[in-house]
Each structure stands twice: as C-alpha cells, then as structure tokens.
PADOKOL-577109 format. One record per residue (C-alpha): residue in one letter; residue number from 0; x, y, z. Coordinates in steps of 0.5 Angstrom, whole numbers, plus 2048, in hexadecimal, padded with zeros to 3 digits. Last residue first. Example, Ala and Ser with C-alpha at 12.3 -4.5 7.8 and 13.67 -1.06 7.14 Angstrom:
<pts>
+-----+-----+-----+-----+-----+
! res !   n !   x !   y !   z !
+-----+-----+-----+-----+-----+
!   s !   1 ! 81B ! 7FE ! 80E !
!   a !   0 ! 819 ! 7F7 ! 810 !
+-----+-----+-----+-----+-----+
</pts>
This chain:
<pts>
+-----+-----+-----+-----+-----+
! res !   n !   x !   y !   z !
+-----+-----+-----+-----+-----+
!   x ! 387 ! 88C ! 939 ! A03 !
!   x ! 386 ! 88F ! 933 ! A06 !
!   x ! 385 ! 888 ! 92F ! A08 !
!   x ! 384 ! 888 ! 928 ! A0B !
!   x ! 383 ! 88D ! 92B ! A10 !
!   x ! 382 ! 891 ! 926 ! A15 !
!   x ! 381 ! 899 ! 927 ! A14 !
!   x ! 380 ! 897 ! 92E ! A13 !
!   x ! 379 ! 896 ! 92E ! A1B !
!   x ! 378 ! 89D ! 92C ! A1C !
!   x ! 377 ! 8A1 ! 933 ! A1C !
!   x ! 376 ! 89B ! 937 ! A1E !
!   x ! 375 ! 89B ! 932 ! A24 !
!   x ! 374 ! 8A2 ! 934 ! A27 !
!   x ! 373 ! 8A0 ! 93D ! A24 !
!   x ! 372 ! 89A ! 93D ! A29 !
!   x ! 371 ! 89F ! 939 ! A2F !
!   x ! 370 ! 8A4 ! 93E ! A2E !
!   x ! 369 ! 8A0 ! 944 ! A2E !
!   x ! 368 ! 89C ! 941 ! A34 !
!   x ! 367 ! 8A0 ! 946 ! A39 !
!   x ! 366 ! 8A0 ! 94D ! A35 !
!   x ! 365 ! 898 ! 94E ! A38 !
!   x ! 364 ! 89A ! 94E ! A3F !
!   x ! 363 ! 8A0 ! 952 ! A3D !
!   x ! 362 ! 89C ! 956 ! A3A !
!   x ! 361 ! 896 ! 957 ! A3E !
!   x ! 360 ! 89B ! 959 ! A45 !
!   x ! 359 ! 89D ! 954 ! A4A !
!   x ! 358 ! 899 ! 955 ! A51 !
!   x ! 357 ! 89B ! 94F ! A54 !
!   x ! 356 ! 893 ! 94D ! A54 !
!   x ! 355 ! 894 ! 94F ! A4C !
!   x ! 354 ! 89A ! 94A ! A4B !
!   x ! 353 ! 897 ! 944 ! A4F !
!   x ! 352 ! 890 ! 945 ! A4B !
!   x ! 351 ! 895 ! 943 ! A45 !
!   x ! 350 ! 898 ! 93E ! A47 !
!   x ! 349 ! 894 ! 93A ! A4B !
!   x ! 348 ! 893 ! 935 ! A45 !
!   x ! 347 ! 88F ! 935 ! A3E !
!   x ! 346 ! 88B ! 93B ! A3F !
!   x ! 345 ! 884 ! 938 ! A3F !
!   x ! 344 ! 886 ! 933 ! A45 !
!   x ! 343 ! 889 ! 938 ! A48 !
!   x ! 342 ! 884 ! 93D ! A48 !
!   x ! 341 ! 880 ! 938 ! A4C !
!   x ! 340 ! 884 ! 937 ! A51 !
!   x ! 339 ! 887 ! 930 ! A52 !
!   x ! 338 ! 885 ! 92A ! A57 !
!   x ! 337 ! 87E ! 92B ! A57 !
!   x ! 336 ! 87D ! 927 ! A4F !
!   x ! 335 ! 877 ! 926 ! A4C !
!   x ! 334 ! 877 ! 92B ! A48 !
!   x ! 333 ! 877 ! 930 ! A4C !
!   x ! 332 ! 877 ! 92F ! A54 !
!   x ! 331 ! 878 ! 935 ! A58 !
!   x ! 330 ! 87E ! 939 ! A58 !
!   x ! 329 ! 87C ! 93F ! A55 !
!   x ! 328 ! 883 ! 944 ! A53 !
!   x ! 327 ! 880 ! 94C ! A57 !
!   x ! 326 ! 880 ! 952 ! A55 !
!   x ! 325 ! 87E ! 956 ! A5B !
!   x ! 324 ! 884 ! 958 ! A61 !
!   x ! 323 ! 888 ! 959 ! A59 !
!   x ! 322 ! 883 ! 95E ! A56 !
!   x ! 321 ! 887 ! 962 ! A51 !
!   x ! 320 ! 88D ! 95F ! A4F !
!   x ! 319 ! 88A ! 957 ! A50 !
!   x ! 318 ! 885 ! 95A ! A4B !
!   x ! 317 ! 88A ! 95D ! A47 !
!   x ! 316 ! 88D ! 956 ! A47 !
!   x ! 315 ! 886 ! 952 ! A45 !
!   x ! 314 ! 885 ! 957 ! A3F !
!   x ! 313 ! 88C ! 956 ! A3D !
!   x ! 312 ! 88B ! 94D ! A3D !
!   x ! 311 ! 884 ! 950 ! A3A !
!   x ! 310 ! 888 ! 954 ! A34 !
!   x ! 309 ! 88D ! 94E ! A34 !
!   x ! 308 ! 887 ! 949 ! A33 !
!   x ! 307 ! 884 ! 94D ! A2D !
!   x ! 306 ! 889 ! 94F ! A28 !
!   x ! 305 ! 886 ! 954 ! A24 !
!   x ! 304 ! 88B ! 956 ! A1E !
!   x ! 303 ! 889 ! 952 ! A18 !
!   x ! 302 ! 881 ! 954 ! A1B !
!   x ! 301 ! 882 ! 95B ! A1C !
!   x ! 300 ! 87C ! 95F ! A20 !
!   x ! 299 ! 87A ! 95A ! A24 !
!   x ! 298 ! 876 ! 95D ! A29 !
!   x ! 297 ! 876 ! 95B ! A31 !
!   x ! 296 ! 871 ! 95D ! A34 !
!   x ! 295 ! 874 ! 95F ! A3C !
!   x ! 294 ! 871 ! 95F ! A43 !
!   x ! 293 ! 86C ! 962 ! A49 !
!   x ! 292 ! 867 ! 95D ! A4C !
!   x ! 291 ! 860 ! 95D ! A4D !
!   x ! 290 ! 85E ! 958 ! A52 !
!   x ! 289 ! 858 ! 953 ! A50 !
!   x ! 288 ! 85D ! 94D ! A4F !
!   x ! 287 ! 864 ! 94E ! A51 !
!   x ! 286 ! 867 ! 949 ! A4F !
!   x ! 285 ! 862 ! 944 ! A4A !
!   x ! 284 ! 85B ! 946 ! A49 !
!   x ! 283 ! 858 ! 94D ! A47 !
!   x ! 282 ! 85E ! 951 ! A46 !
!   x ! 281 ! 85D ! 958 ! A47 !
!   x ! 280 ! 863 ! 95E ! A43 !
!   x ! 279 ! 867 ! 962 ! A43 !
!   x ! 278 ! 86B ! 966 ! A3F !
!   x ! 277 ! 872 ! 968 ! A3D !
!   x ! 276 ! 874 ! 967 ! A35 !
!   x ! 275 ! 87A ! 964 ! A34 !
!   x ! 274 ! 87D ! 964 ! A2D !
!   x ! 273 ! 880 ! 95E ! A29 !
!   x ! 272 ! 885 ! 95D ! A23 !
!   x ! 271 ! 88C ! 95D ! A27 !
!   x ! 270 ! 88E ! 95E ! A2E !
!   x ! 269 ! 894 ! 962 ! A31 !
!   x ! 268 ! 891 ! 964 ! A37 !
!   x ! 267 ! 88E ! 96B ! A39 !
!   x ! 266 ! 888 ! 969 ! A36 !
!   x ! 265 ! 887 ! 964 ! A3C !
!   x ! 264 ! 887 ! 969 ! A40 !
!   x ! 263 ! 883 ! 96E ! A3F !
!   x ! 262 ! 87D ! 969 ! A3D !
!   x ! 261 ! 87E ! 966 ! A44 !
!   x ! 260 ! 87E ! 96D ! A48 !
!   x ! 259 ! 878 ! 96E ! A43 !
!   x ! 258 ! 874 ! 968 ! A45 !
!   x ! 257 ! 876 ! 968 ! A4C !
!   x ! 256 ! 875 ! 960 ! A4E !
!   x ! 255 ! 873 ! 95F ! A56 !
!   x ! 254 ! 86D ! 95B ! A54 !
!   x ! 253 ! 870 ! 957 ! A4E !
!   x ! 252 ! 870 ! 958 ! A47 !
!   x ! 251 ! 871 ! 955 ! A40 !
!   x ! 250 ! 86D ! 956 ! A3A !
!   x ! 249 ! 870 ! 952 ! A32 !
!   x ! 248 ! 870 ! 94C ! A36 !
!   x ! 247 ! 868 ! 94C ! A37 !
!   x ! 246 ! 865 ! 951 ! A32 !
!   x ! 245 ! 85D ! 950 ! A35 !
!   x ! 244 ! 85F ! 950 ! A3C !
!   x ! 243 ! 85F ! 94A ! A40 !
!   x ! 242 ! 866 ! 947 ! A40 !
!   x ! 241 ! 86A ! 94D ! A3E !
!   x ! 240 ! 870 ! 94B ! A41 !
!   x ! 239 ! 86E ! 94D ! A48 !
!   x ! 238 ! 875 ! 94F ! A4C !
!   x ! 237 ! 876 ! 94A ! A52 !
!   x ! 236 ! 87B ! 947 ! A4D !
!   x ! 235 ! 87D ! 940 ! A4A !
!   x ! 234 ! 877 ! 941 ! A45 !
!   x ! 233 ! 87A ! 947 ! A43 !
!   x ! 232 ! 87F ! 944 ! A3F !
!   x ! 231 ! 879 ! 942 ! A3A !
!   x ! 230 ! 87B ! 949 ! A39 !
!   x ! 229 ! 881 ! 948 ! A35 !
!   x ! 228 ! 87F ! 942 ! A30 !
!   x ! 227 ! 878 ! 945 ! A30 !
!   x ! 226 ! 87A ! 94B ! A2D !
!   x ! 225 ! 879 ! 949 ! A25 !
!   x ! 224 ! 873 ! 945 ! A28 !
!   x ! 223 ! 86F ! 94A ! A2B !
!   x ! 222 ! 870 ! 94E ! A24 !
!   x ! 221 ! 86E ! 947 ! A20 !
!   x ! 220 ! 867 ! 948 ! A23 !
!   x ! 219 ! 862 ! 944 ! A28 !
!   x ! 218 ! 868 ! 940 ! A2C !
!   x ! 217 ! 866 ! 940 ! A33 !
!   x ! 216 ! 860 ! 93B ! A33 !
!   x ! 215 ! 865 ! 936 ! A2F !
!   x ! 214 ! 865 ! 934 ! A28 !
!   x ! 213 ! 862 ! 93C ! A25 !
!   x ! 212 ! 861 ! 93A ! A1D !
!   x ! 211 ! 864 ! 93E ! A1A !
!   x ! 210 ! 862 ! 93E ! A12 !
!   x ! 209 ! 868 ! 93D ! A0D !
!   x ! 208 ! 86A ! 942 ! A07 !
!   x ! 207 ! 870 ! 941 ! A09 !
!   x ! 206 ! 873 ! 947 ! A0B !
!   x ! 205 ! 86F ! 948 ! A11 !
!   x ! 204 ! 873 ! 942 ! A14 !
!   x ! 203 ! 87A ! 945 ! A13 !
!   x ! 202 ! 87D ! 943 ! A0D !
!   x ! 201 ! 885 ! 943 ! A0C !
!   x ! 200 ! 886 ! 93C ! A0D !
!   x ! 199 ! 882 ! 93A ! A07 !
!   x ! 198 ! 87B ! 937 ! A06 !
!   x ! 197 ! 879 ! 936 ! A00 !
!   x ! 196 ! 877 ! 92F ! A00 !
!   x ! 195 ! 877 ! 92C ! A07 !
!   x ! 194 ! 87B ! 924 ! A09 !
!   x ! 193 ! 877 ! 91E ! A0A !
!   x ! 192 ! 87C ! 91C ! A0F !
!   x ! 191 ! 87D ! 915 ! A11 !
!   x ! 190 ! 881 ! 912 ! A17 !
!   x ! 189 ! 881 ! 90A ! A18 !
!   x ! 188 ! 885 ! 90A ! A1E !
!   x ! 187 ! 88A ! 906 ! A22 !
!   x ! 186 ! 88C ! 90D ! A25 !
!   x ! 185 ! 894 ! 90F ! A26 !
!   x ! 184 ! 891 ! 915 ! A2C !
!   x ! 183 ! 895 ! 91A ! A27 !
!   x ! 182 ! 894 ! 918 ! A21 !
!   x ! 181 ! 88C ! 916 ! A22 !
!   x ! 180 ! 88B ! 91D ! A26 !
!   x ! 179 ! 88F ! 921 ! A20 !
!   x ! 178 ! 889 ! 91D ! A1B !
!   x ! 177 ! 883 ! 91F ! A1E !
!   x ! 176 ! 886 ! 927 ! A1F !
!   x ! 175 ! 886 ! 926 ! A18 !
!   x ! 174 ! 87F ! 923 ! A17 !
!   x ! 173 ! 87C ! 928 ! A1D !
!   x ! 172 ! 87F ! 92F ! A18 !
!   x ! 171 ! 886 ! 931 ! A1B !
!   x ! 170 ! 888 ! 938 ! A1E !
!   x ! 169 ! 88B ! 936 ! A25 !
!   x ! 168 ! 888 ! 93D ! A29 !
!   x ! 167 ! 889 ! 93A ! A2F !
!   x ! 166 ! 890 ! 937 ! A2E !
!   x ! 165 ! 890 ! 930 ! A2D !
!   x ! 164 ! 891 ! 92A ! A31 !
!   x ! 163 ! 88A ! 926 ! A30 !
!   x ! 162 ! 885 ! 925 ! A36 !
!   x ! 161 ! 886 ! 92C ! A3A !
!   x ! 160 ! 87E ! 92E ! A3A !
!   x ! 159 ! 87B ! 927 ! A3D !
!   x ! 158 ! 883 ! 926 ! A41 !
!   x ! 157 ! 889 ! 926 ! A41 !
!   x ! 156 ! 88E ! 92B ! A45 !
!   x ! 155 ! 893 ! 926 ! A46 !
!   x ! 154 ! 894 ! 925 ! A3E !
!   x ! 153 ! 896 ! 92C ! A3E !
!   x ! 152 ! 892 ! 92F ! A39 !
!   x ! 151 ! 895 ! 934 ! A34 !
!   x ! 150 ! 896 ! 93B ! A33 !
!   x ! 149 ! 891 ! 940 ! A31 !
!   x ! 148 ! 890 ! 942 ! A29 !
!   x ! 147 ! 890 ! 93F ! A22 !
!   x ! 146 ! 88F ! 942 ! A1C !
!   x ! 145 ! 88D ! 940 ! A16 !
!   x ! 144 ! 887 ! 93A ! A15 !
!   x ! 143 ! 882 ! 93F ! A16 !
!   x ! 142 ! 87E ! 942 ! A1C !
!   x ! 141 ! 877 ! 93E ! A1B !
!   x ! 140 ! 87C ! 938 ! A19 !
!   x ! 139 ! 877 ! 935 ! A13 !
!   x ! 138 ! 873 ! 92E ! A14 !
!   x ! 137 ! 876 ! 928 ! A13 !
!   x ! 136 ! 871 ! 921 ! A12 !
!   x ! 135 ! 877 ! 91D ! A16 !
!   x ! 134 ! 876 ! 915 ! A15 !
!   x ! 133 ! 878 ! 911 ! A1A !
!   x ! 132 ! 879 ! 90A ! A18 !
!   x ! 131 ! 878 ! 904 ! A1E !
!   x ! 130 ! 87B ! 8FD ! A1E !
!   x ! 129 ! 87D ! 8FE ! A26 !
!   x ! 128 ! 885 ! 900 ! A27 !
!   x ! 127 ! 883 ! 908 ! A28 !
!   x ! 126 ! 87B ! 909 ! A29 !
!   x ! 125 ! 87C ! 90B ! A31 !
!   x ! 124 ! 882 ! 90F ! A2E !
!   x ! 123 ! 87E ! 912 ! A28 !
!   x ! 122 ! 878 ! 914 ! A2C !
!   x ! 121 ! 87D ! 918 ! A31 !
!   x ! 120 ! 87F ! 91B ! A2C !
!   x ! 119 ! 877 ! 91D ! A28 !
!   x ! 118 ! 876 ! 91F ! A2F !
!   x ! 117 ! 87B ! 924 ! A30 !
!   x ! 116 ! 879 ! 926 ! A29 !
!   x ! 115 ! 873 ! 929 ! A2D !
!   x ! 114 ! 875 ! 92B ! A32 !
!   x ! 113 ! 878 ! 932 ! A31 !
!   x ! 112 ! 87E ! 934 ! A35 !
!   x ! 111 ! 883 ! 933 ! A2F !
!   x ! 110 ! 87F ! 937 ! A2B !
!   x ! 109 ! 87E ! 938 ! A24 !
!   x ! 108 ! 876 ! 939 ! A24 !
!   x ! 107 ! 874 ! 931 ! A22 !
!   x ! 106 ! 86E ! 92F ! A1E !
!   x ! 105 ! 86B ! 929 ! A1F !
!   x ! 104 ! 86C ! 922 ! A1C !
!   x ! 103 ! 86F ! 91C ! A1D !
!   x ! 102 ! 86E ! 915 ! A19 !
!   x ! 101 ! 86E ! 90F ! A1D !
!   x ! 100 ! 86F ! 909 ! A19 !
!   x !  99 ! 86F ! 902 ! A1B !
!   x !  98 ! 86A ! 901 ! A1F !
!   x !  97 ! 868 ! 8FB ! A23 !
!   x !  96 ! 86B ! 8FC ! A2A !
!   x !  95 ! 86D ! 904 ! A2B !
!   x !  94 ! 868 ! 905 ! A30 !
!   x !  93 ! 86A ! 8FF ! A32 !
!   x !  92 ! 871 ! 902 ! A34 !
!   x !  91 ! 86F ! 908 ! A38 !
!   x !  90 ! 870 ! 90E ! A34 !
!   x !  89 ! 875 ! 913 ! A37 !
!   x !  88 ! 872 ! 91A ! A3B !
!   x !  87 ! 86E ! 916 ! A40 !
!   x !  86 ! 873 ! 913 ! A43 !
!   x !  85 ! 875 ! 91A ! A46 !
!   x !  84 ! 86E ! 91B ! A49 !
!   x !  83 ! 868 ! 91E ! A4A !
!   x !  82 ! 866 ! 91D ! A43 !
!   x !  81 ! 869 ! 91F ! A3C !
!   x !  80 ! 869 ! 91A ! A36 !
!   x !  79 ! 862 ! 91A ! A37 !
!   x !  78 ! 85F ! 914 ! A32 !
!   x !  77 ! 859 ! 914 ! A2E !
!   x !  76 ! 856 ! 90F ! A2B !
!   x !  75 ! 852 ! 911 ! A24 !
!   x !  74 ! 84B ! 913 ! A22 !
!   x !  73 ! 84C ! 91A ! A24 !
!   x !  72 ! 84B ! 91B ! A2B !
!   x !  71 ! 84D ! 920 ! A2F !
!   x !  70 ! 852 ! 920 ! A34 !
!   x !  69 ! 853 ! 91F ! A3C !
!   x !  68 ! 859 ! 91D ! A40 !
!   x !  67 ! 85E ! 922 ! A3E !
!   x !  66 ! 863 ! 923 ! A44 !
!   x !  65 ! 863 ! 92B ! A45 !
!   x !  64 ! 869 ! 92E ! A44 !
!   x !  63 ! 868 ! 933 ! A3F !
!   x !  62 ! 860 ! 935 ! A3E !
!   x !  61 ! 85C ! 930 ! A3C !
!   x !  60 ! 857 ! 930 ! A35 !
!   x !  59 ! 85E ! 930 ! A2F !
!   x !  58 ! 858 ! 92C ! A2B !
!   x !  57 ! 85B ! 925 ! A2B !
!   x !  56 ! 85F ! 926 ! A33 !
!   x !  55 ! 862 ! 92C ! A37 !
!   x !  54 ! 868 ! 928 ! A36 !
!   x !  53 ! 869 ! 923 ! A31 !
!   x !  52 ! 863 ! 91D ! A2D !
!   x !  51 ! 864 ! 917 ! A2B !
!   x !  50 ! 85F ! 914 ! A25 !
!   x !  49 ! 85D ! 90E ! A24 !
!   x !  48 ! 85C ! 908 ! A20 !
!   x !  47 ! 85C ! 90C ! A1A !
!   x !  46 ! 85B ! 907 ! A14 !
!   x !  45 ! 85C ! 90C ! A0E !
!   x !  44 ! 856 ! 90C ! A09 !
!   x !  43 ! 856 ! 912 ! A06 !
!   x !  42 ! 851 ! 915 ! A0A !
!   x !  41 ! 854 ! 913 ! A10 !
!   x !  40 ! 85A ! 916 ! A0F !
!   x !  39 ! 857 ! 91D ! A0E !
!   x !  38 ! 853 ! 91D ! A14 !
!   x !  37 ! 858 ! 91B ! A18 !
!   x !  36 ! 85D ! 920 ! A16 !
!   x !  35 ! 858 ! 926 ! A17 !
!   x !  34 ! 855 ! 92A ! A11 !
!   x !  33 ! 857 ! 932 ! A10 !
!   x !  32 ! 858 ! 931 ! A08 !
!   x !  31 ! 85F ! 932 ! A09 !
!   x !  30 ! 85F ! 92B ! A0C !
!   x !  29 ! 85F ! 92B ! A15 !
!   x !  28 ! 862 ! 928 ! A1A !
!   x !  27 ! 862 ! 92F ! A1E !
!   x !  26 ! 85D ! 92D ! A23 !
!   x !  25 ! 861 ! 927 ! A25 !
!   x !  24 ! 864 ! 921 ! A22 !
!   x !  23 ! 869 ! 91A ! A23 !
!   x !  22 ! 866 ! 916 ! A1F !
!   x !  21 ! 866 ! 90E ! A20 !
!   x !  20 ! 866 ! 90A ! A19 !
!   x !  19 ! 864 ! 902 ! A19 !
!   x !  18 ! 866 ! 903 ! A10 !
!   x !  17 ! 862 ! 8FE ! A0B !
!   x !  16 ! 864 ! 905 ! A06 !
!   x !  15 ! 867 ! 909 ! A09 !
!   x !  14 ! 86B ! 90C ! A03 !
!   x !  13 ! 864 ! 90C ! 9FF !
!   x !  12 ! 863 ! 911 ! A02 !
!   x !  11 ! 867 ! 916 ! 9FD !
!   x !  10 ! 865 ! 91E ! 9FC !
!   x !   9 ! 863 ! 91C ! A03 !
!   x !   8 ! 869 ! 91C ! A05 !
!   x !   7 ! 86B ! 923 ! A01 !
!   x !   6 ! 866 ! 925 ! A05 !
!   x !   5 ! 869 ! 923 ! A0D !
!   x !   4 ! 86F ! 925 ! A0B !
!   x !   3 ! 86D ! 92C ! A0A !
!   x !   2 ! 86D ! 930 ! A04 !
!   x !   1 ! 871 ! 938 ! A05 !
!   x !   0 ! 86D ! 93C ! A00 !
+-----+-----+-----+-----+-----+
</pts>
C-alpha cells in the first residue's frame, strides 16, 4: 500500500505548528481514510488561512474551461485559480501577504496537458523572492514514473496546457515535477516534498492500493487516464473527444466517421497494446450533442506496450487519410490563447499536424520526438525522489 504525503504529514503536525499556511487542493486531497485535506488540517490544529482551489474548482464542479466563480463553503477562504482570464491563473500578490507556507495537494494524471501542477508552477513563480515555503504532499504518477512519451514543448507554444518543457507523457510525481520547474525558471524558492511511502516507479495507479478519486469531471477512472495523454489531442479537432459519453477519451467519434472503415485502418498500423472497437455513440453535451455519431473504444490491452499520444497522433493520420474534405485542426480560442490551433498548443509546436496535413505516413510522424523522448530521458533521473 502506497502512503501519501498528506498522511505521512498528519502523522507529525506539529511541523506547522504556529504556521499562517494556504492550501492548494481539490476533491482529491484526501487521506487514505477518504477525509478532505482541509478537514484534517484543521482538526489538528493547523492555522489554514485559505485555501486556492485550480480548473474545474474544489469539488472538480465546471466542465474545462469555465472560469470558476462560484465554490461551496467549508469554513475557509477559497480562491479560484482559474477564471476568465489568464491573470487569473497565478495568485495575486496579496493573497499571498501573511502566509508563510502553502502546501500543494492534488492528484496529478502524468500529463503535460493536465492544469494542474501548471497551476502549482505558475504559483511558485508569483511566490519566488517572497519568504514563502512550498511544500509538495506528492501523490503517485497514475502511469508510473518510467516511461516518457511525446515531444517536448517549444517554448513559443506556451500556454495553460504547455507550461513546462516536457514531453506529454513526462513521467515525474508533482514533487518532482516541483523541483525540475524551480531548477529550470532558477526560482528563489522554499520548496519541500513530503515524499510517498512505497511507492516505485514501475507501479500504475491500480497497484497502489490506493482509491481513484476522479480530479477533474472527465477523469472518472485510471483507464481514461491512461489514454488521456493521447486523445486529449482531440480537443483540437472537430472530433468529439468523448465529452458527454459516460467513457470519455476512451470513445471518439464524429458525424462523418465510418466506424468499422476506422477500425480497419487503424489495425493495419504498427501500434502496440490497444484494440479499436468500431461504435457509435451520443453525446448529450459538448461537440455534437444529442447526434449519434460513429467511432472508436479504445481498449488497453498491454499496458508496458501502450503508447497513448503515438496511438492518437496515428488515429488522427488515419482520420486525415480517410476523411480529408471533413477532419478539421480547430482554430478558435483555447486556453485563452486565439493566435495558435488548439492542437498546437497541446502538441507542443506545429510540427506535428503539419506532417499529417502534408500527408506524412503514422510512423514518420510518429519517429520525429524520438530525439526529444530520449533528451529529457537523459535529465529526468536528476529530479526523482524515488529510484526504485
């Protein structure tokens, strides 16, 4: 059994004793008794001053993208870190003003794309040159702390989901990811992890012995989150992503999809671990909400061999392949960024769609981040906590 940082700090609170302490947190902060974070504190007599809650909001109510504005009461300030604009993202300075610790603890899903320990680098930077600790309660990488995937972010491709400069699938905890962030900005900053127990970097979620907590409205399982790093991709496209189903990620679809000529397809391409399962299905919100729509269910059937953002970049080809007067790059805002395609921002650069529209075959496109996979392969060992 996998012990969180959260618990192993309860274990001593002394340690914050006399401390004006801020708390990053959602609904996954919890113990391994299931009790928030902010509960817990307070019970032992920590002085929570307030709590910063990220995208989608304390209890992961509002879909993605929608500024959080409301949030239920529980004896604490809250505060949005995701509103309607892009200052809203980073604390302002006096929030920060009288605290001098702010402990972070949410449950990441391993994904450059996934906001929230953007929000935790985002808050060191505003916090960097002030007098203020941060410490990491960490939590497990749901995909294990082995393998990384997907190339790395071109700086001019920033945004809410392409903060740091890591491939997709970086394979770090959110305390580690904590100390690459303040080595490469050079941050003037406290940072502290309170490291897991048993946790190595072999282990997916499931073999923690840990329960999954859904942190954002999409996430309800660790299989979505095992395809998340890929179809999360899909977001840029006029493909539903599944938002709206019961299984979302893990089904894609749109109206001028052929589900079996897709299927078909796909199996022909040299990709490992996963099965295509032509269906259809209706989304009630979201892109084509209320049509019933023809796609695929992916099926993770190796979990060593699965490589999620190369089977979506080949999904994307063949969908480029199959379809090419429908599939469409969306260029409309996201993130709160109009200047770059969607797709782009997630992927790191225009590389990437440009090699699909240019009609690049699924394995060249997918060949061209083996350099940038095996760069940050090279210095990710300089930042883990745990070796084994």
């Amino acid at each position: 059994m996998v012990i969180n940082g959260l618990d192993i700090l309860l274990r001593n609170p002394e340690m914050l004793k006399n401390r004006r302490v801020g708390l990053i947190a959602n609904q996954t902060s919890v113990s391994m008794q299931l009790e928030y974070s902010w509960t817990l504190l307070r019970r032992a007599g920590v002085g929570l001053a307030r709590i910063f809650s990220p995208e989608h909001g304390l209890f992961a109510v509002e879909q993605d993208q929608i500024a959080v504005t409301r949030q239920p009461d529980t004896g604490c300030q809250i505060v949005s870190l995701y509103g309607d604009s892009e200052q809203s993202l980073a604390p302002a300075r006096e929030l920060l003003d009288g605290l001098d610790l702010v402990l972070f603890d949410i449950q990441d899903v391993g994904s450059r794309y996934y906001t929230y320990v953007n929000t935790l680098a985002l808050f060191m930077e505003a916090a960097s040159g002030l007098d203020i600790e941060i410490m990491v309660l960490d939590r497990p990488n749901p995909l294990g702390g082995a393998t990384v995937e997907g190339p790395l972010l071109d700086p001019t491709f920033h945004s809410f989901v392409g903060v740091m400069p890591t491939p997709v699938r970086h394979g770090l905890t959110a305390g580690e990811i904590a100390h690459f962030w303040r080595d490469y900005k050079k941050l003037d900053l406290n940072l502290s992890v309170i490291a897991m127990q048993g946790w190595s970097r072999e282990m997916l979620f499931p073999e923690t012995g840990l329960p999954w907590v859904p942190p954002s409205p999409n996430m309800p399982s660790f299989e979505t989150a095992e395809v998340y790093p890929g179809m999360c991709l899909f977001e840029g496209l006029n493909v539903s992503e599944g938002r709206g189903a019961t299984t979302p990620f893990l089904l894609s679809g749109a109206p001028f999809v052929d589900p079996e000529a897709l299927a078909e397809r796909l199996a022909s391409m040299p990709l490992e671990g996963v099965f295509f399962r032509p269906t259809w299905f209706r989304p009630t919100f979201h892109k084509y909400a209320g049509e019933a729509i023809g796609g695929i269910y992916l099926h993770v059937t190796n979990h060593a061999r699965f490589r999620p953002f190369a089977t979506a970049v080949a999904m994307t080809c063949a969908l480029r392949e199959l379809w090419p007067e429908q599939l469409e790059f969306l260029e409309s805002v996201y993130e709160f960024r109009d200047d770059i395609p969607a797709f782009d921002l997630l992927a790191g650069s225009s590389a990437i769609r440009s090699m699909i529209l240019g009609g690049a075959p699924a394995e060249t496109v997918i060949a061209s981040w083996e350099k940038d996979e095996a760069e940050f392969a090279a210095i990710k060992p300089n930042f883990h906590l745990y070796d084994n």
